[in-house]
N, C-alpha and C positions, 0 to 999 in steps of 0.2 A: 849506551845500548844502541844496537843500527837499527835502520829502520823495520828491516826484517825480524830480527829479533823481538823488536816494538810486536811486531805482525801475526806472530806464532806464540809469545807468552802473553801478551797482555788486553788481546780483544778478545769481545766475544764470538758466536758465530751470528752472522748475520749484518755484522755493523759497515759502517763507511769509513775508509781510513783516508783522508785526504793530508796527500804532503804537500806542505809549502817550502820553496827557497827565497828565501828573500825574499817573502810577503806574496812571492807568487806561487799560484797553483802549478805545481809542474806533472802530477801524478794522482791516482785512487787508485785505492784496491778494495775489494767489496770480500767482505771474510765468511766461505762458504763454510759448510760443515767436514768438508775434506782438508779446510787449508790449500786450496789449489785456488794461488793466485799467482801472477808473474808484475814483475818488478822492474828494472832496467837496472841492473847491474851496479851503476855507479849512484842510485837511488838505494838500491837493499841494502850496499856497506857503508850508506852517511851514517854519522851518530845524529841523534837525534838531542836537539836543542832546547827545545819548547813543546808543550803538549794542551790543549785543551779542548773541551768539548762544546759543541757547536750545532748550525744549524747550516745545510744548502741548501739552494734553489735548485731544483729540477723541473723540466717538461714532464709533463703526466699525460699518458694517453688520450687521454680529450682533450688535448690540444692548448691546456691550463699550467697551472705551472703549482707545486708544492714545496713545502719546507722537509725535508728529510733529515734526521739527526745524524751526525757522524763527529769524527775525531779529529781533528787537526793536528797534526804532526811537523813542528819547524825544524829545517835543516837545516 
């Protein structure tokens, strides 16, 4: 399955889809209620390798920092 595919059948709305290459972050896409998200072409047709779910760090408007859940996706 590519990662696009991943993208449109198997999230929810709302969630964090982070892709890794080789252990690195190279992409996210955040899944609205329309499915309008963009991808970089040679990221939407990898097959997707590895899947699990997780935890990032984000900046939060007060200047703090939180844990967000999202999906990890290895290519």
């Amino acid at each position: 399955m590519t990662v696009i595919q991943y993208c449109r059948e198997k999230t929810n709305v709302g969630e964090l889809v982070i892709i890794r290459e080789g252990g690195w972050v190279t992409c996210a896409a955040f899944i609205d209620h329309e499915d309008l998200f963009r991808l970089p072409p040679s990221i939407a047709k990898a097959e997707v390798i590895g899947e699990e779910c997780g935890r990032i760090r984000l900046a939060n408007r007060a200047g703090g920092f939180e844990d967000a859940p999202c999906i990890y996706l290895d290519i």
